[in-house]
N, C-alpha and C positions, 0 to 999 in steps of 0.2 A: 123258183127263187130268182127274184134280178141281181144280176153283178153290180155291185159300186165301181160307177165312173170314178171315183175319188181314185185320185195316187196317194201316192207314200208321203207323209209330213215333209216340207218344204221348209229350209233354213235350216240351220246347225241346230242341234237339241241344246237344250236346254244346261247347260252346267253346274251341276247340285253342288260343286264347291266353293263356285262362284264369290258368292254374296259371304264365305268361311276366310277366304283369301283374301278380299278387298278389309275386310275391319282390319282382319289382323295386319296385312301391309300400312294399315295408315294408322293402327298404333304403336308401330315399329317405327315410322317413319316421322311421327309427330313424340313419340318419346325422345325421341335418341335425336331431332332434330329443331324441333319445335316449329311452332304455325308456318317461318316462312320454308320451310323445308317441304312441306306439303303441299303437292301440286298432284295436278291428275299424273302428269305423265311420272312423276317419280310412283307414284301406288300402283302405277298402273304395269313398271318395270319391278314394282318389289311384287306382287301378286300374278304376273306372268300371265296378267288380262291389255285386250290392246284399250286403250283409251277410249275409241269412240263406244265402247261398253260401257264403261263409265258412265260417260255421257247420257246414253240412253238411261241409266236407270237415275243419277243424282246430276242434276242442274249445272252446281258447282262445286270446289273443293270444300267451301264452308259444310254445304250442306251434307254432305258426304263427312265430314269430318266430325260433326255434328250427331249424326245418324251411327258412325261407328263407333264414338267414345261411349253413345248410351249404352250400346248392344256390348261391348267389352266391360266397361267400369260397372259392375255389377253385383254384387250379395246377394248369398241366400236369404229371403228374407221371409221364409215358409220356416221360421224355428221355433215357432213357441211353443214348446214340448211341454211345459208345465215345470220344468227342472231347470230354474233359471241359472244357477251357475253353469249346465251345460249348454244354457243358448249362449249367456254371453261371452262364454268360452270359445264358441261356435265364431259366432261373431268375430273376433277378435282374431281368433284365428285366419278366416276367411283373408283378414285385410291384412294381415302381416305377410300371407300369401300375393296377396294383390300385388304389395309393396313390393315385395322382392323380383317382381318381375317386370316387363317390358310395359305393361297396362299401369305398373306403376308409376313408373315416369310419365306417362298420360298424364295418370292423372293428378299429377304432381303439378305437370304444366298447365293444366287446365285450371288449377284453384287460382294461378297467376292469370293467367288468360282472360279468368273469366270477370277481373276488374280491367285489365289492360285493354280489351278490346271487348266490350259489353253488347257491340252491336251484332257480335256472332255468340255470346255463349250470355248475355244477358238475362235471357228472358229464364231462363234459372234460376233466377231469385224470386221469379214470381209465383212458384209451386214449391212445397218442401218437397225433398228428397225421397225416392219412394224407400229407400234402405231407412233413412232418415225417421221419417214418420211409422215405418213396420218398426224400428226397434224403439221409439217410443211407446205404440201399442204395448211392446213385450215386456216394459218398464209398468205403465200401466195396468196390464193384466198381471203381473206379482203384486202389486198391492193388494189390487182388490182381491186375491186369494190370502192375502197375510205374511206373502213372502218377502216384503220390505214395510218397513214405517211408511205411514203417509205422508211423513213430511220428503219423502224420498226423489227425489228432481231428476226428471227425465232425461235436463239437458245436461245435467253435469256431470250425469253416471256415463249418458255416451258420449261424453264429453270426454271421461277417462279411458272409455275404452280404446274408440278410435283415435284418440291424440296421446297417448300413449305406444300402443300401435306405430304409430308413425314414426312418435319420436324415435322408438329403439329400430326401426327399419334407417331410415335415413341416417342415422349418427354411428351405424353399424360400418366401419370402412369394409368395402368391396374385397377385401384382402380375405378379410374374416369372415363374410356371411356364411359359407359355407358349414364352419364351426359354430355359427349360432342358428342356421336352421339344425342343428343337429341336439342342439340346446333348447328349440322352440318349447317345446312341450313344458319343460320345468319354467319355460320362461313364462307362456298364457297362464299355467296351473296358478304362480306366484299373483300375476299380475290379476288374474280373476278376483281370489281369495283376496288380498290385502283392498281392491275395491270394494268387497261386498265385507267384509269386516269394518271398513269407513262408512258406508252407508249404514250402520245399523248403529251407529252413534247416536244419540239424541243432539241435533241439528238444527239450525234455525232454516224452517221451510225456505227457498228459493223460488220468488213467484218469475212461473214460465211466460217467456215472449211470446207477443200473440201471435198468434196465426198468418201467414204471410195473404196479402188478399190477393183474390184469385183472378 
């Protein structure tokens, strides 16, 4: 058998928290301080990475900034169990979670962001949302099994859900959230139910906006 000339791996290994550290310091840092708050070297002291690592892996802070609101702002969007009041449930849940936290204020600033300076977060109006279009899918697939009327409108059911959601997250003062996550439950149960008891109204159809082109 011959010996390998090769040495031992050359350079620092590799950092498996790395890329865990950098989103969350720049949704920390863009929540709580918004776009001009975000700069490599501030993310790069909230994640306790040197800067020129940054560097190497994102160009600039856009892009970086860019790349870790997708990877954080996030839903499950694998819920179509067939028991729709338990996805939208699911749902609705998920984001009152969102809300209450640091990702929230992301992406709080990001819905302003993303009219105020189009040339970093613009090109998201040119795709729907992948949350967006899964929980229409899940809208769509209870019809066709019979579990809403047809005339039932995809945008206005999540329309109630996540904008409701919001509303009661935001208008909740920080004093009190504590007492109303401890109230969540009876709060999604109400808010599920009194949505899906409105949807089964006889309703004059709402025709859906087309499709964003691609």
């Amino acid at each position: 058998m011959v010996a390998s000339s090769a040495g031992p791996p050359r350079g620092r290994p590799r950092d498996p928290g790395f890329e865990d550290r950098v989103y969350d310091a720049v949704v920390e840092v863009y929540g709580h301080g918004g776009l001009e708050a975000v700069t490599m070297g501030a993310v790069a002291r909230r994640a306790r990475v040197g800067k020129a690592s940054l560097y190497m892996r994102w160009p600039d802070k856009e892009r970086l900034l860019v790349e870790a609101l997708d990877a954080r702002i996030v839903l499950d969007t694998h819920i179509d169990t067939g028991d729709l009041r338990a996805d939208l449930r699911r749902l609705a849940e998920q984001m009152l979670e969102m809300l209450w936290s640091d990702t929230g204020l992301a992406f709080m600033r990001r819905i302003v962001d993303t009219s105020v300076h189009p040339e970093i977060f613009g090109f998201r109006h040119r795709e729907g949302s992948p949350t967006v279009l899964a929980a229409r899918r899940l809208v769509h697939n209870a019809i066709a099994r019979g579990d809403l009327p047809a005339g039932a409108s995809p945008t206005v059911l999540m329309d109630l859900v996540f904008g409701a959601t919001m509303m009661h997250a935001t208008v909740t003062p920080v004093t009190m959230r504590e007492k109303a996550r401890e109230r969540a439950d009876a709060y999604l149960d109400a808010l599920v139910d009194t949505i899906l008891a409105g949807v089964h109204r006889d309703i004059q159809p709402l025709p859906e906006a087309p499709t964003p082109p691609a």
